[in-house]
N, CA and C atoms of all chains as a GROMACS GRO file, in nm:
protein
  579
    1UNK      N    1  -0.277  -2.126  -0.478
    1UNK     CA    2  -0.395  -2.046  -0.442
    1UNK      C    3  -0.398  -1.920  -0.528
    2UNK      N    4  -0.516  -1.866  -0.607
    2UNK     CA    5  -0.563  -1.775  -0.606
    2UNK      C    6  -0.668  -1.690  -0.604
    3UNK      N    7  -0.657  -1.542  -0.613
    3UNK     CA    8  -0.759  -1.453  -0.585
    3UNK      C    9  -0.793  -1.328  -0.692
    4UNK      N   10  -0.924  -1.305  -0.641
    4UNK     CA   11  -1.012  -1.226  -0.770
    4UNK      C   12  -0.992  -1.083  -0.709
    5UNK      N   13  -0.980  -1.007  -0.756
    5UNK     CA   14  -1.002  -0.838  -0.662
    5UNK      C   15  -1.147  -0.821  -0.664
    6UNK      N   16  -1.186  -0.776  -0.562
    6UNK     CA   17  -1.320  -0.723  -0.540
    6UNK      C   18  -1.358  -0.629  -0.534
    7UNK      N   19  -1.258  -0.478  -0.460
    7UNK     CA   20  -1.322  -0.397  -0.459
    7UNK      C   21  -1.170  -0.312  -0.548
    8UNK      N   22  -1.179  -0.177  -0.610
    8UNK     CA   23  -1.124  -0.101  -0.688
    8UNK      C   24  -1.032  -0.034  -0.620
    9UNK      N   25  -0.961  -0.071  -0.488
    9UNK     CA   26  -0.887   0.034  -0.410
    9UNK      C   27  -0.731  -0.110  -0.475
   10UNK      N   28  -0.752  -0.227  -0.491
   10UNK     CA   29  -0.658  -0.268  -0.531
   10UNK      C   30  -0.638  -0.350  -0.639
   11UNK      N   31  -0.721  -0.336  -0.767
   11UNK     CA   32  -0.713  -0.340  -0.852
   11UNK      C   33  -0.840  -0.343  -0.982
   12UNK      N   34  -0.840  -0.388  -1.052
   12UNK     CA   35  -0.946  -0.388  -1.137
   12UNK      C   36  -1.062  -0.518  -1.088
   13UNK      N   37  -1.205  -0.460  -1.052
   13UNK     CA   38  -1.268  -0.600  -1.009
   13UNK      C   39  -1.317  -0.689  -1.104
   14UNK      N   40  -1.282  -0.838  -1.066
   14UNK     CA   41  -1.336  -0.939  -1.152
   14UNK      C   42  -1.168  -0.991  -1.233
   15UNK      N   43  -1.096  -0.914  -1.218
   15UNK     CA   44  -0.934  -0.952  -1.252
   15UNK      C   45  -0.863  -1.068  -1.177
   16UNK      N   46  -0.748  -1.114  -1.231
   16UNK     CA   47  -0.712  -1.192  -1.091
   16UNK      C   48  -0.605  -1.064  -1.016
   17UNK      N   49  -0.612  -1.162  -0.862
   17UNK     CA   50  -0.505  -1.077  -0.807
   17UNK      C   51  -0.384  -1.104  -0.742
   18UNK      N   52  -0.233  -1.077  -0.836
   18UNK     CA   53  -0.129  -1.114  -0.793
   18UNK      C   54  -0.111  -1.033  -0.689
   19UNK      N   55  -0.085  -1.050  -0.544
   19UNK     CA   56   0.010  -0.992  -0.503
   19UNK      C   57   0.142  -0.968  -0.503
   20UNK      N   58   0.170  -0.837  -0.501
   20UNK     CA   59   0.332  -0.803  -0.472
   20UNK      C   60   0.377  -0.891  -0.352
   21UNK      N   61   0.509  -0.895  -0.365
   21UNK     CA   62   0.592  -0.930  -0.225
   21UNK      C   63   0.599  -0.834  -0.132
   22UNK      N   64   0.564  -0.890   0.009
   22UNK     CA   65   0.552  -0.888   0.105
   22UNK      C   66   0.408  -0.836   0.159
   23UNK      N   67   0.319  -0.825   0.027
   23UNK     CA   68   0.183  -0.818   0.116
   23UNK      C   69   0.078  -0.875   0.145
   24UNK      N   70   0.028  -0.864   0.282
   24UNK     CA   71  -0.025  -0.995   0.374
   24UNK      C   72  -0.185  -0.985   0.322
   25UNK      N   73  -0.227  -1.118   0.226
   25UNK     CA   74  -0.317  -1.146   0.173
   25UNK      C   75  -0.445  -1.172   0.246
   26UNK      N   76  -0.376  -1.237   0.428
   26UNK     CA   77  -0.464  -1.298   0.500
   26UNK      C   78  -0.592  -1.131   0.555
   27UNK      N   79  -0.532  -0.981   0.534
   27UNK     CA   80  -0.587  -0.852   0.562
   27UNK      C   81  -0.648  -0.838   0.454
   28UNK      N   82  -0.604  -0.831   0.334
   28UNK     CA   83  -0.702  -0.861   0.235
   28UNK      C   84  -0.780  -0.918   0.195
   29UNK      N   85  -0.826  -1.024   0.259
   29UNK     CA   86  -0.971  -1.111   0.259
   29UNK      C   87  -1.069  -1.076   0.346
   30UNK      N   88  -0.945  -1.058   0.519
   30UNK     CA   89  -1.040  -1.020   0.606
   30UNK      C   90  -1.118  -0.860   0.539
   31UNK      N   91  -1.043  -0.789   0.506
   31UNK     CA   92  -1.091  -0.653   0.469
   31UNK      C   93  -1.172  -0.685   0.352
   32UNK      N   94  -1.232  -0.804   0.294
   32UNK     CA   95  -1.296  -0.788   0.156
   32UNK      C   96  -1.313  -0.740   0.042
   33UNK      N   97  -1.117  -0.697   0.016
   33UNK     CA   98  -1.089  -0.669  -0.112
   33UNK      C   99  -1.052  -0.746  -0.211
   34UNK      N  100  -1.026  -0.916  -0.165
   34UNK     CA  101  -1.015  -0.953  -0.270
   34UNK      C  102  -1.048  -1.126  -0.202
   35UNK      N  103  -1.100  -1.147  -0.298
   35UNK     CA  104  -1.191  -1.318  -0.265
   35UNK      C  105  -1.105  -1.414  -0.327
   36UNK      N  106  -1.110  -1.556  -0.263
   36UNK     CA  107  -1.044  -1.683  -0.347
   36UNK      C  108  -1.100  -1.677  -0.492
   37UNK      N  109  -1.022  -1.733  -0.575
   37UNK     CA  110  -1.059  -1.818  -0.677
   37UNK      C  111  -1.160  -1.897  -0.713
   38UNK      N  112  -1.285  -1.894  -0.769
   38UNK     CA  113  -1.332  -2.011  -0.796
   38UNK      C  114  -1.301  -2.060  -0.942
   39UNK      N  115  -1.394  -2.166  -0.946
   39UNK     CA  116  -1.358  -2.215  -1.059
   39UNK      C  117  -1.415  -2.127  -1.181
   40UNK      N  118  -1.555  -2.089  -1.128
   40UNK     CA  119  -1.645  -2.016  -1.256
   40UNK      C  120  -1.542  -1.904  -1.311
   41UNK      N  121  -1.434  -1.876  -1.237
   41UNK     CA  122  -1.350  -1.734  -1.266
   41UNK      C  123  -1.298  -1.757  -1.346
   42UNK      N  124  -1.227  -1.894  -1.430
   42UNK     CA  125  -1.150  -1.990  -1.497
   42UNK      C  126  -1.185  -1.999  -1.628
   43UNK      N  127  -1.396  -1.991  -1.610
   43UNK     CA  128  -1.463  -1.993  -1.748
   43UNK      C  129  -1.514  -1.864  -1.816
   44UNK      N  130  -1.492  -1.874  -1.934
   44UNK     CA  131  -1.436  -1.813  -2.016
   44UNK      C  132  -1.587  -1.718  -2.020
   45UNK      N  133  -1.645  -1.580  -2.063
   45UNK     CA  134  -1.749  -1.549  -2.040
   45UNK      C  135  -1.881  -1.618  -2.163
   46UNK      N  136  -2.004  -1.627  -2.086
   46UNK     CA  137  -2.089  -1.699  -2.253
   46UNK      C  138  -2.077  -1.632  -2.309
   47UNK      N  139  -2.087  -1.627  -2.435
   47UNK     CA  140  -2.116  -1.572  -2.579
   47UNK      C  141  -2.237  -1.557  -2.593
   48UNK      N  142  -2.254  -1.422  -2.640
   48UNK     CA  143  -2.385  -1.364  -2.674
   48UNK      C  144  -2.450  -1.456  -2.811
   49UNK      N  145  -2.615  -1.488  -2.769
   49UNK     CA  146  -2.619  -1.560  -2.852
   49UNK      C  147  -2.678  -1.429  -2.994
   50UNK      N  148  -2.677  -1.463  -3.104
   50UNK     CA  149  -2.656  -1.378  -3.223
   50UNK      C  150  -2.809  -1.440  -3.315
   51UNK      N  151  -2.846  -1.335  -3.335
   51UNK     CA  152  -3.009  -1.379  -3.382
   51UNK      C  153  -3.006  -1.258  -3.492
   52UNK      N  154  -3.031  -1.348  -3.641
   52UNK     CA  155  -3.026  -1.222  -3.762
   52UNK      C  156  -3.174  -1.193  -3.801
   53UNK      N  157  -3.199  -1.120  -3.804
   53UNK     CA  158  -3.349  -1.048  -3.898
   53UNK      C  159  -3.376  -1.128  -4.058
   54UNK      N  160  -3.492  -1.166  -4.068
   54UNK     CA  161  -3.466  -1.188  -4.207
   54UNK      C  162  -3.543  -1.072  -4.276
   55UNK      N  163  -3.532  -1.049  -4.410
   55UNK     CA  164  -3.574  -0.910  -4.429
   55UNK      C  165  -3.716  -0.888  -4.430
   56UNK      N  166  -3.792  -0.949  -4.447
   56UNK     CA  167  -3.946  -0.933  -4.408
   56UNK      C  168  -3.932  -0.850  -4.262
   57UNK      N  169  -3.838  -0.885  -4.204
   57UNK     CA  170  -3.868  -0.838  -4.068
   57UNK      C  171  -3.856  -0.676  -4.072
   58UNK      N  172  -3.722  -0.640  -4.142
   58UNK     CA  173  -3.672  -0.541  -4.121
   58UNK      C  174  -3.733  -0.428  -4.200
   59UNK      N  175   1.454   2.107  -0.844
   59UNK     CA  176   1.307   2.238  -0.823
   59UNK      C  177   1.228   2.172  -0.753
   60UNK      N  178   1.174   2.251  -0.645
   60UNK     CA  179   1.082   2.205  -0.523
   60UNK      C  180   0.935   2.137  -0.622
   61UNK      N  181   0.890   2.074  -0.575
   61UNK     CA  182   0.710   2.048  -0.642
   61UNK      C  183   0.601   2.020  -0.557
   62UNK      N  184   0.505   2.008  -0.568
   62UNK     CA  185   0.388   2.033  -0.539
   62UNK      C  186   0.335   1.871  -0.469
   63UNK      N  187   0.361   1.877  -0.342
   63UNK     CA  188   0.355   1.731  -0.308
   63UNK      C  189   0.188   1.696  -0.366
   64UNK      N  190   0.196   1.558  -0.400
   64UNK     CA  191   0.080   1.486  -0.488
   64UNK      C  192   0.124   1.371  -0.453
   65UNK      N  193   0.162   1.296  -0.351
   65UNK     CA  194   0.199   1.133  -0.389
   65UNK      C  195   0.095   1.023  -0.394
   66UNK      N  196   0.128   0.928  -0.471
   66UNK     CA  197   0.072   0.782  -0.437
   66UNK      C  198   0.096   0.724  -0.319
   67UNK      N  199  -0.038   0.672  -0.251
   67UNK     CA  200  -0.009   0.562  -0.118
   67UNK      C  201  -0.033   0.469  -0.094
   68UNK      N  202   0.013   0.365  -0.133
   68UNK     CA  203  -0.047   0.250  -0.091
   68UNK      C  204   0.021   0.142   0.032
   69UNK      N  205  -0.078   0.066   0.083
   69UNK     CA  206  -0.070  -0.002   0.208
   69UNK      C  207  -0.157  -0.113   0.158
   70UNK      N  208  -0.016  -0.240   0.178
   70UNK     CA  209  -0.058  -0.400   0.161
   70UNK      C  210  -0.105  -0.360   0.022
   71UNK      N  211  -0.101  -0.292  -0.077
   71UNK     CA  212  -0.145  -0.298  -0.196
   71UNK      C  213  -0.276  -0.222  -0.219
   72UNK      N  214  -0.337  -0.168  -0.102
   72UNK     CA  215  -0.432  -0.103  -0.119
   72UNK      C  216  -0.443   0.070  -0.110
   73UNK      N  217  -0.484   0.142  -0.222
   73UNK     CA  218  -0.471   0.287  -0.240
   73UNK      C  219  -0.508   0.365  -0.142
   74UNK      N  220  -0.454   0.413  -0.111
   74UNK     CA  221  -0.494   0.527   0.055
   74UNK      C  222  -0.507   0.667   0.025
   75UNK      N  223  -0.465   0.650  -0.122
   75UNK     CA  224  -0.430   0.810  -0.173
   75UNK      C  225  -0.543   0.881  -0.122
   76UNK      N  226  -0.668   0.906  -0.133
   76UNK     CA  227  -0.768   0.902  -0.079
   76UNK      C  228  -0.790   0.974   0.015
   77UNK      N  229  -0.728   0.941   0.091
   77UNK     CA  230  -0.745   0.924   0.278
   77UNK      C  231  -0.645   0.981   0.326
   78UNK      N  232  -0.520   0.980   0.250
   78UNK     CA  233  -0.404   1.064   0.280
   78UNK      C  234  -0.383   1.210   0.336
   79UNK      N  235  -0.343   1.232   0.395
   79UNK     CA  236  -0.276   1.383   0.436
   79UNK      C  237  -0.142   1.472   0.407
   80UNK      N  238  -0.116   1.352   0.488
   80UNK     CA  239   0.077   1.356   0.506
   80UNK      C  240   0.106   1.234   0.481
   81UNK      N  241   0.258   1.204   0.433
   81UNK     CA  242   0.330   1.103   0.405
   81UNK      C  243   0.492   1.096   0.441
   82UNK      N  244   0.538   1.074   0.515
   82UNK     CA  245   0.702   1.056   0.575
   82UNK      C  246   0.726   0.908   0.567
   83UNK      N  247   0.856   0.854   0.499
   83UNK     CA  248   0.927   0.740   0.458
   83UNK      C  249   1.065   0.842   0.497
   84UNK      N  250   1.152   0.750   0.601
   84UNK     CA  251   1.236   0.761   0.608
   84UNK      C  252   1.363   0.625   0.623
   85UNK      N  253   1.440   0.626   0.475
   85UNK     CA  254   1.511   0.528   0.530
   85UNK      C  255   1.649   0.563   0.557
   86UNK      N  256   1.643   0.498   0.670
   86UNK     CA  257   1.757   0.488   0.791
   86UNK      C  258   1.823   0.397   0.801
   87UNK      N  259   1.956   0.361   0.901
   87UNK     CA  260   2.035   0.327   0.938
   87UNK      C  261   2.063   0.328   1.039
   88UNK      N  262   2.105   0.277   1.108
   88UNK     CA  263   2.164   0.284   1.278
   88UNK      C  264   2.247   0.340   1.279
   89UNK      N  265   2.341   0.421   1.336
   89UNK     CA  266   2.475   0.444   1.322
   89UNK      C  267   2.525   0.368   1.490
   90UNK      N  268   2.644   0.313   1.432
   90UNK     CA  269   2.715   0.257   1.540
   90UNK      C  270   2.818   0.352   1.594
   91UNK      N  271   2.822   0.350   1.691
   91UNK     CA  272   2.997   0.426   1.712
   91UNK      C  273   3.102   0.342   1.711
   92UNK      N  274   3.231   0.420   1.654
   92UNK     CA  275   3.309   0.301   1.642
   92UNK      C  276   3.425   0.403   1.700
   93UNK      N  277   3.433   0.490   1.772
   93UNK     CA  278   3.499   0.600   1.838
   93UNK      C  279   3.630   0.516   1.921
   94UNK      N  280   3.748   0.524   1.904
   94UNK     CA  281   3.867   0.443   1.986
   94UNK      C  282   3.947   0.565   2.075
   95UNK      N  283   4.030   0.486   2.170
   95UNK     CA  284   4.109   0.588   2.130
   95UNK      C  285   4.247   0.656   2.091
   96UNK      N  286   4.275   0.754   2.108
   96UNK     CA  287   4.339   0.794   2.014
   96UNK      C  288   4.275   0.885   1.880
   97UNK      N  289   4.163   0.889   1.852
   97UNK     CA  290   4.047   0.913   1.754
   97UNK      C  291   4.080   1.100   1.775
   98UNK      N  292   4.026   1.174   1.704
   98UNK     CA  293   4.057   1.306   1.773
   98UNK      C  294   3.856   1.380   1.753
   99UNK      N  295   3.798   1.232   1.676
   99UNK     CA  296   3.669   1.297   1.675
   99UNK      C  297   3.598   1.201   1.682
  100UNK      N  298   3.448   1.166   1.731
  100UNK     CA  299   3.371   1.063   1.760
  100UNK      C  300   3.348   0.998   1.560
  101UNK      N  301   3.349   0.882   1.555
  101UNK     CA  302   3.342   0.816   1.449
  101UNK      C  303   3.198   0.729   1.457
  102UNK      N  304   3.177   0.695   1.321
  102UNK     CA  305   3.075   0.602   1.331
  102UNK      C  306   3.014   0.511   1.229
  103UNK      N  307   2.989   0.403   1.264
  103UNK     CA  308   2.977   0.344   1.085
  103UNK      C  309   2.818   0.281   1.099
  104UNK      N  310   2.784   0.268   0.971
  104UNK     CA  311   2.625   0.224   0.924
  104UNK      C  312   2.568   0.106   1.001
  105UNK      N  313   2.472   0.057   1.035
  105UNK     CA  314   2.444  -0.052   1.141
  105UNK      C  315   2.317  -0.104   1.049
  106UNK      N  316   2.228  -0.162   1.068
  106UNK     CA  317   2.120  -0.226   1.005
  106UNK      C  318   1.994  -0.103   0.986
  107UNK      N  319   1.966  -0.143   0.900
  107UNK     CA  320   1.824  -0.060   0.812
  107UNK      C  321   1.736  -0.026   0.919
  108UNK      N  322   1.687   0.060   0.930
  108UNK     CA  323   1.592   0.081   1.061
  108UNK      C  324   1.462   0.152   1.037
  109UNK      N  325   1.396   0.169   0.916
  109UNK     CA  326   1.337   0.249   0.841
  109UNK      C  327   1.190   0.275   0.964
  110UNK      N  328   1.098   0.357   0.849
  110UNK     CA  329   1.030   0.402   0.930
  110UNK      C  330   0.928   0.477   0.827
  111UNK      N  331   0.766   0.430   0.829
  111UNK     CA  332   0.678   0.526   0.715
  111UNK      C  333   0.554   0.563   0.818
  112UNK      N  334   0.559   0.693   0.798
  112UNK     CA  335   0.411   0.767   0.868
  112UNK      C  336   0.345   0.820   0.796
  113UNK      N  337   0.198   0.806   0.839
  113UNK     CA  338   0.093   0.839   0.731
  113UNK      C  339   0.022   0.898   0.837
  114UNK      N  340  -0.036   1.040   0.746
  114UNK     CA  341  -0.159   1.085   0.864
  114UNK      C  342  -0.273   1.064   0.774
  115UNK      N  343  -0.385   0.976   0.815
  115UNK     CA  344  -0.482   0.972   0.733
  115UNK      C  345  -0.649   1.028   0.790
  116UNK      N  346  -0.716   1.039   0.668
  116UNK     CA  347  -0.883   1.084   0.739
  116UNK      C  348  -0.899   0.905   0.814
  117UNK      N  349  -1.016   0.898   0.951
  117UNK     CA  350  -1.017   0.751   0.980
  117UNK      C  351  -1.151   0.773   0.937
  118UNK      N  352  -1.187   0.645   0.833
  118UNK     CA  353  -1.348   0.636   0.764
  118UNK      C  354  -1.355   0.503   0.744
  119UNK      N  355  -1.449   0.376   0.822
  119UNK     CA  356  -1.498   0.286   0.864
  119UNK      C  357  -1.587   0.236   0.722
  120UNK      N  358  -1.558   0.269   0.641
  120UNK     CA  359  -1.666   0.203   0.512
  120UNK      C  360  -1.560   0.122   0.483
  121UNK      N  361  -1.669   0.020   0.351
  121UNK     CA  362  -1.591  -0.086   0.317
  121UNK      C  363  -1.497  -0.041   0.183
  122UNK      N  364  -1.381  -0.110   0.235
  122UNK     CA  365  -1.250  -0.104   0.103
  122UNK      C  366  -1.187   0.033   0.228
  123UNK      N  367  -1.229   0.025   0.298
  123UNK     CA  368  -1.174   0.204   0.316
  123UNK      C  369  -1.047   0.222   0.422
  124UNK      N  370  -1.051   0.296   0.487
  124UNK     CA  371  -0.903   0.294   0.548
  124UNK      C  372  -0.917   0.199   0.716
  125UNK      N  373  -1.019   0.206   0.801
  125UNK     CA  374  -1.003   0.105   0.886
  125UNK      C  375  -1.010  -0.060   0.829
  126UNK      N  376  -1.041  -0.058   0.749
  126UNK     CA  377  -1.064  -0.186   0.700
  126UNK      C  378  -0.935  -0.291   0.622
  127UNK      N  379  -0.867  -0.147   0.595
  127UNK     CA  380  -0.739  -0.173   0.550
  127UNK      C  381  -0.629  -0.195   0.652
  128UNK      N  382  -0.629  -0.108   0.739
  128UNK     CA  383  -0.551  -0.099   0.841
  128UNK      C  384  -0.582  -0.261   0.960
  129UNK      N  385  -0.734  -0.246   0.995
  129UNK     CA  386  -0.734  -0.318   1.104
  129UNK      C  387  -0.666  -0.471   1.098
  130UNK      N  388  -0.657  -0.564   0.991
  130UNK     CA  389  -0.572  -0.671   0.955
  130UNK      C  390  -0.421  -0.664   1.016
  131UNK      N  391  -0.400  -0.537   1.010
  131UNK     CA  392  -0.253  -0.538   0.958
  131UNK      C  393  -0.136  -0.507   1.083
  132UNK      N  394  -0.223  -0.487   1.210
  132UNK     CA  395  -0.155  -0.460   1.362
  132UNK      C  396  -0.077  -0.625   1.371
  133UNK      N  397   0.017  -0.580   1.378
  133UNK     CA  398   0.139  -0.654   1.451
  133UNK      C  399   0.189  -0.788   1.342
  134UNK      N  400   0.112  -0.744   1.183
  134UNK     CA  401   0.182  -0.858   1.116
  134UNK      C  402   0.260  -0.782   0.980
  135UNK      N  403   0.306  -0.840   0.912
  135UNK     CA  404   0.402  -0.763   0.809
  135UNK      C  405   0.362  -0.727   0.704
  136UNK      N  406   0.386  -0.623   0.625
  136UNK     CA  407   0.315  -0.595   0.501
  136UNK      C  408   0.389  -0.469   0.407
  137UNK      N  409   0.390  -0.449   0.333
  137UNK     CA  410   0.424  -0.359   0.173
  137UNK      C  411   0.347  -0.240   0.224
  138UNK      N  412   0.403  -0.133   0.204
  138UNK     CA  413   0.394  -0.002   0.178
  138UNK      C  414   0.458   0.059   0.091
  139UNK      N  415   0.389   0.141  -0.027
  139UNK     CA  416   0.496   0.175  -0.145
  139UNK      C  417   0.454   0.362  -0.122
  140UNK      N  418   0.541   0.460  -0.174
  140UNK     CA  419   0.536   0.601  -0.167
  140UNK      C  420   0.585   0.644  -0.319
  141UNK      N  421   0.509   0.677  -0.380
  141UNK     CA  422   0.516   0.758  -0.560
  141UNK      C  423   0.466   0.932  -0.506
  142UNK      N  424   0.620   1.009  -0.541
  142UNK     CA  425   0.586   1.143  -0.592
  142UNK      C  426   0.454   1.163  -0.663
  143UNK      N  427   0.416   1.084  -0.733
  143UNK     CA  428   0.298   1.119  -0.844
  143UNK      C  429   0.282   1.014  -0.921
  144UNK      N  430   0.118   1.036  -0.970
  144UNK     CA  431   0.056   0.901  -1.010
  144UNK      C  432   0.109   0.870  -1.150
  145UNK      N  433   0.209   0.940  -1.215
  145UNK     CA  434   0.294   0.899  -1.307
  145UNK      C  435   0.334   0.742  -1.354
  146UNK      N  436   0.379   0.731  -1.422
  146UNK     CA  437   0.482   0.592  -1.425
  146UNK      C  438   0.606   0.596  -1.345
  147UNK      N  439   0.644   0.513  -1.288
  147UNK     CA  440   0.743   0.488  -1.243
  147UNK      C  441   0.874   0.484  -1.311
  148UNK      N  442   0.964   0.587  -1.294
  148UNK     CA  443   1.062   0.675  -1.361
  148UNK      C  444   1.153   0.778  -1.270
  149UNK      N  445   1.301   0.735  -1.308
  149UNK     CA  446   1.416   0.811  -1.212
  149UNK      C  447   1.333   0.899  -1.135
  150UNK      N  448   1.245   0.982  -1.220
  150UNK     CA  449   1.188   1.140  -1.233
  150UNK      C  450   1.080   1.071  -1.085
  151UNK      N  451   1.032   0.956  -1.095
  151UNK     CA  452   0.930   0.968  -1.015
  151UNK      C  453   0.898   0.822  -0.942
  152UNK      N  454   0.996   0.799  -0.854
  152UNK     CA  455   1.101   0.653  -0.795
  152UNK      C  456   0.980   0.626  -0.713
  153UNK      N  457   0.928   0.536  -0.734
  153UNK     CA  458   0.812   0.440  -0.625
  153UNK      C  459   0.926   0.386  -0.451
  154UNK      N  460   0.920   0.445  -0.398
  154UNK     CA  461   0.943   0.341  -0.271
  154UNK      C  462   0.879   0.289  -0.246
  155UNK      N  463   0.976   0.142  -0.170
  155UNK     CA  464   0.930   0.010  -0.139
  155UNK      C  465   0.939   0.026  -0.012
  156UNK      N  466   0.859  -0.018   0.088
  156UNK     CA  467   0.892  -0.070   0.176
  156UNK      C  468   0.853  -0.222   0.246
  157UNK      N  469   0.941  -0.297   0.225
  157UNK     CA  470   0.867  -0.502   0.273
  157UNK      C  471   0.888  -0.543   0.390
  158UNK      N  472   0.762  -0.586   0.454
  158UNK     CA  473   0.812  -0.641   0.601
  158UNK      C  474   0.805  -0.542   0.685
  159UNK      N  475   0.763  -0.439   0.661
  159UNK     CA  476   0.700  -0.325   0.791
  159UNK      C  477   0.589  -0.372   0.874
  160UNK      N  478   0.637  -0.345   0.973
  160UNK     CA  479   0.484  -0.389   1.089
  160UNK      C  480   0.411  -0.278   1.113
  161UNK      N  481   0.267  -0.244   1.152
  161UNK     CA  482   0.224  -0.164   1.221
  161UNK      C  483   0.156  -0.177   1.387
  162UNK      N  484   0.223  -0.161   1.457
  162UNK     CA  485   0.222  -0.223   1.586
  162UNK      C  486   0.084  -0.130   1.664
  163UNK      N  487   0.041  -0.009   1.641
  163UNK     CA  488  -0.028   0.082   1.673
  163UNK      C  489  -0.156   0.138   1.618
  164UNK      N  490  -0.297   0.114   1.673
  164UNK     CA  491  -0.370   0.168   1.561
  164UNK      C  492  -0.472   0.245   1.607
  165UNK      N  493  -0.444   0.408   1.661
  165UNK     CA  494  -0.589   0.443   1.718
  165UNK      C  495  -0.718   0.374   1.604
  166UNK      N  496  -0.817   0.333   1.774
  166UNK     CA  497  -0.947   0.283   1.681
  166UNK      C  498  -1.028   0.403   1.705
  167UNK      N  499  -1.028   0.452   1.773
  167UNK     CA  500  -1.124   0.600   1.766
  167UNK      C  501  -1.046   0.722   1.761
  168UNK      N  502  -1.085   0.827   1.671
  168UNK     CA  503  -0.995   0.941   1.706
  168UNK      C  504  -1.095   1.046   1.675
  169UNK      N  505  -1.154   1.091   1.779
  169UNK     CA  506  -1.237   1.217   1.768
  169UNK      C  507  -1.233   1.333   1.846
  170UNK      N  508  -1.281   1.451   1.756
  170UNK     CA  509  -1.234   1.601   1.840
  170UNK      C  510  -1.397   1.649   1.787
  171UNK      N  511  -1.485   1.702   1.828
  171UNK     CA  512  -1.570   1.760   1.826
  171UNK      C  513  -1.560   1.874   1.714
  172UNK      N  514  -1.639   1.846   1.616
  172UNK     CA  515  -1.607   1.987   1.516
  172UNK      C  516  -1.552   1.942   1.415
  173UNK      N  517  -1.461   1.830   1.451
  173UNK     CA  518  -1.339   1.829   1.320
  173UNK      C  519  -1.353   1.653   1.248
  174UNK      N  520  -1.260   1.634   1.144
  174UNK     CA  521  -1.271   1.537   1.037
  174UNK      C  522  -1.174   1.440   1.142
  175UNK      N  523  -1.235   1.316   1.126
  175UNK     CA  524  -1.178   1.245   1.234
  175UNK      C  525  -1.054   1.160   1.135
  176UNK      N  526  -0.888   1.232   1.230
  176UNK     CA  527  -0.793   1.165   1.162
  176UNK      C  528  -0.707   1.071   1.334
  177UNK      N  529  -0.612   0.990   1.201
  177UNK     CA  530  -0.494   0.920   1.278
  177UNK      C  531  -0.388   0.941   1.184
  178UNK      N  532  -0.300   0.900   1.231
  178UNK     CA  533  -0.104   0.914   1.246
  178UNK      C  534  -0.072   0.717   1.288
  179UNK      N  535  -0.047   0.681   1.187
  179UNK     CA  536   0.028   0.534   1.166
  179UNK      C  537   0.159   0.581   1.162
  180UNK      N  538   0.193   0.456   1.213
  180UNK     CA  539   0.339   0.440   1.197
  180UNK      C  540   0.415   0.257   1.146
  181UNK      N  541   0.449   0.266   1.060
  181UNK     CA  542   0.482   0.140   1.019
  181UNK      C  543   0.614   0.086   1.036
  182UNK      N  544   0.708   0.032   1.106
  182UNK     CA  545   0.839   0.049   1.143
  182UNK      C  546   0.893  -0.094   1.094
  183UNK      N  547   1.071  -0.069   1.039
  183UNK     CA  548   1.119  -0.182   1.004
  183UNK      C  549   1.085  -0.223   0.834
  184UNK      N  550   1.167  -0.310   0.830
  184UNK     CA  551   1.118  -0.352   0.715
  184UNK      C  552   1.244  -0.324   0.566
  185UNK      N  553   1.252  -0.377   0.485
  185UNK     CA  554   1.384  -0.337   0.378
  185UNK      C  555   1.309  -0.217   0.279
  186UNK      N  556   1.432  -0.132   0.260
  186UNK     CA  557   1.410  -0.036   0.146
  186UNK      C  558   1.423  -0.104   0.034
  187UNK      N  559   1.325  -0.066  -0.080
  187UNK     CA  560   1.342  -0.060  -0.200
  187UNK      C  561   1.364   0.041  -0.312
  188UNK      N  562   1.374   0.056  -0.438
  188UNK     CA  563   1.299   0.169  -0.527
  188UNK      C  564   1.286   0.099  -0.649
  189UNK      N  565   1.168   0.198  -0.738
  189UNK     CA  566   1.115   0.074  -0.851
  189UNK      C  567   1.109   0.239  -0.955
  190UNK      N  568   1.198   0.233  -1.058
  190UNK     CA  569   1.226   0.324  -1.102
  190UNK      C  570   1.177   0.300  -1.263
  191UNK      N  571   1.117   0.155  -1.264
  191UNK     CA  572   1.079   0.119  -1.423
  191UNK      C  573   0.979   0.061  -1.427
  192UNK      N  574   0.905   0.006  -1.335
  192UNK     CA  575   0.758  -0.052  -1.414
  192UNK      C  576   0.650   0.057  -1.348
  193UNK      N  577   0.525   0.053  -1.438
  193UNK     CA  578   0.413   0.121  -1.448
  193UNK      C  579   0.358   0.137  -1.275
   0.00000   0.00000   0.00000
């Protein structure tokens, strides 16, 4: 299992989130600081698509 | 040389610094007596870890915030760490651990007319650590 941080009190959001040992993950969901895993978290971000001027334009 | 208390707080991993007031980590020991006799003075030797971390914090009900953090965490186990300062972690500035502390107690309301509405946790039990080298 893992999890994304959500809000900035425990780590960077949109990161994954390891917890340290001994802290209880099941308060951290209920409290909505940090959400499961999905898959979209896995993929990689799109790439901007890149569009050149030709010089007439410019 | 005395300094200027500033610490880091976190609970279950989440920053309290925030919300903080006061901060007491005390780790303890039991002392046993081991007094016989014949002895000419009461004796006593070390018994199991008995620690103990109190926090007085502001109580503020938003999200990420300190009830939200806290309310999970009555009567099951969790990490509390204490940093002199938001430094790196260094002899100079030793992160305590604490794993497996419970918090058995949690005023849900604490109000005085006039004033910033606080509580006083208490997190009991649990093993000492110190983390004297990572960030």
């Amino acid at each position: 299992m893992s999890w994304v941080v959500v809000l900035p009190q425990v780590g960077v959001p949109g990161t994954p989130f390891v917890p340290p040992p001994g802290v209880n993950v099941e308060a951290l969901l209920a409290g909505g600081f940090i959400r499961p895993a999905s898959k979209d978290d896995a993929r990689p971000a799109p790439r901007r698509k890149v569009t050149r001027k030709t010089p007439e334009e410019t | 040389m005395p300094y200027l208390a500033n610490p880091v707080v976190t609970v279950n991993s989440v920053d309290l610094t925030g919300y903080c007031t006061g901060a007491t980590y005390n780790y303890r020991k039991d002392s046993l007596e081991s007094t016989v006799f014949g002895n000419t003075a009461r004796n006593f030797q070390a018994g199991l870890e008995n620690n103990e971390v109190t926090l007085d914090l502001f109580l503020s009900y938003g999200t990420g915030e300190v009830w939200a953090t806290l309310e999970g965490l009555v009567g099951v186990s969790t990490t509390i760490t204490l940093k002199p300062s938001s430094g790196n972690d260094a002899p100079t500035n030793p992160k305590s651990i604490l794993t497996g502390a419970v918090l058995f107690e949690l005023p849900v309301v604490s109000a005085t007319v006039g004033e910033l509405s606080q509580i006083s946790v208490t997190f009991q039990g649990g093993t000492y650590s110190k983390d004297t080298t990572n960030p």
